[in-house]
C-alpha positions, 0 to 999 in steps of 0.5 A: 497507466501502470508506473513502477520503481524498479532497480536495486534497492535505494537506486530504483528508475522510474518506469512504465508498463506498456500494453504488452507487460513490459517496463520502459523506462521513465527517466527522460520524463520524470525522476522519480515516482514521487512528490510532485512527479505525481502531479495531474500536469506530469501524469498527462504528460507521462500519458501522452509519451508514446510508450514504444518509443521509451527506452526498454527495460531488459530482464527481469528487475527488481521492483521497488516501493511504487511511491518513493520517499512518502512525506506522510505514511497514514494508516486506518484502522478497523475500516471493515466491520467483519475485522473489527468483529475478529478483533473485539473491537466496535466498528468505529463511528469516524475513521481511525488514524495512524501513522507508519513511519513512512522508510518501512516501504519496500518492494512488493517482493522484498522480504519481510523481516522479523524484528527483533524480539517479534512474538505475533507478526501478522499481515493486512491485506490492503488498498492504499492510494497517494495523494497527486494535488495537495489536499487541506480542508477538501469535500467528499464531492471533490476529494478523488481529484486529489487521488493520483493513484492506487496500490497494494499494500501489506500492512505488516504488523507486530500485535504484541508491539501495537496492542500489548503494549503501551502508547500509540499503534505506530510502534507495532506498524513500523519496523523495517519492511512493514510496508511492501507497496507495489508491485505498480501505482495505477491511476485512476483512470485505468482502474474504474470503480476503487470501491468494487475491487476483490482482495485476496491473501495466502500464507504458504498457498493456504487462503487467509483473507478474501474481501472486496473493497465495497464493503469498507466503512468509509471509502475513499472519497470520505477518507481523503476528505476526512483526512484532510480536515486534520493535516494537509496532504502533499502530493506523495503521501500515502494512505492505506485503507484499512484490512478486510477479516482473515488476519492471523490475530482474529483466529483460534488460535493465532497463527502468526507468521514464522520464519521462512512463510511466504505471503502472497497477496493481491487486488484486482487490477493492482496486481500482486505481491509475494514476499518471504519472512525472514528472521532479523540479520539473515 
């Protein structure tokens, strides 16, 4: 299944793609795309509706963030060997953590707005997933049970603000709209293998990123489970995967997004955003 949150901004519907491309509306199942609406027993229960005879959504509606309301926004770093070489950095022997603050999601098509004071704003093309069944000291062998669905995600980035900068990387991960997600929340079932998906990023139709999530240090599978050891998981938290090389940081020399520059990016399956960046009080 392909869900989705479409609507004005703060006021989004639950949805559903059917076969033919088309939103139906989920409102009569579910509330929303959220918490415990991702639950194994109520995404079965979404399965089995007969799509034709929910409600059809008309034109061409704004999408919203595909989770809403996430409790935990978490966030890995250097989880490709060939960005952690773009990066300086070493490719890390266990996964590192960290937090975005969970009302930076937006829709996959919102702008993306430039803080305050933004000198190196940057993009991460990314997989992230949400968590459907709570997840607390889990195994590998069990993990993807907990898994309710996958997603797009640009992992927005002011560089100045997370490395320049004392402190943690959080504050450079977190302004307003740093976190698209979206354009929908595929479930698993509908996606096959999550470790051999092709990525891919432009800014202004020029390529920046091209990747495939194979070639992640630590999958999926280990990332819920590695996770889980630290913090208990609830269903509708979110955690995005780490960005395959081609970020603005890593090149000679840096180019950085500006006002006016259009991002577009996308994974196989999980469709694709495309957002425009816009200064601060625009």
């Amino acid at each position: 299944m392909k869900l989705v949150r479409y609507g004005e901004a703060g006021r989004e519907r639950p949805g559903l793609i059917d076969a033919n491309g088309a939103i139906r509306d989920l409102s009569a199942l579910v509330q929303d795309v959220s918490g415990e609406s991702l639950s194994p027993a109520t995404l079965a229960r979404i399965r089995a509706a007969d799509p034709n005879a929910l409600p059809l959504v008309s034109g061409n509606p704004r999408l919203g963030p595909c989770v809403a309301r996430p409790g935990n926004f978490i966030a890995i770093g250097l989880n490709y060997a060939d960005h952690a070489a773009e990066a300086g950095m070493q490719v890390p022997a266990e996964p590192i953590l960290f937090s975005k603050a969970p009302n930076c999601c937006v829709g996959p098509n919102d702008d993306i707005v430039m803080p305050k004071g933004s000198t190196k704003l940057d993009w991460e093309l990314e997989l992230a997933f949400v968590i459907g069944t709570r997840a607390s000291y889990v195994s590998e062998a069990n993990a993807l049970d907990h898994v309710a669905g996958y997603f797009v995600c640009n992992d927005v980035s002011e560089r100045a603000w997370q490395i320049e900068r004392l402190g943690q990387w959080v504050k450079g991960k977190s302004a307003p709209t740093f976190g698209p997600i979206g354009p929908w929340l595929v479930t698993p079932d509908e996606l096959g293998d999550v470790q051999n998906l092709d990525m891919w990023l432009d800014v202004n139709g020029q390529r920046q990123q091209t990747g495939n999530t194979r070639t992640m240090v630590f999958g999926v599978r280990q990332l819920v489970s590695y996770v889980s050891q630290f913090m208990t998981l609830d269903p509708g938290d979110i955690i995005t995967t780490g960005t395959p090389p081609g970020v603005a940081m890593g090149r000679t020399p840096p180019n950085y997004l500006k006002a006016g520059d259009v991002v577009s990016l996308g994974i196989q399956g999980l469709g694709e955003q495309r957002a425009k960046v816009i200064p601060y009080g625009a």
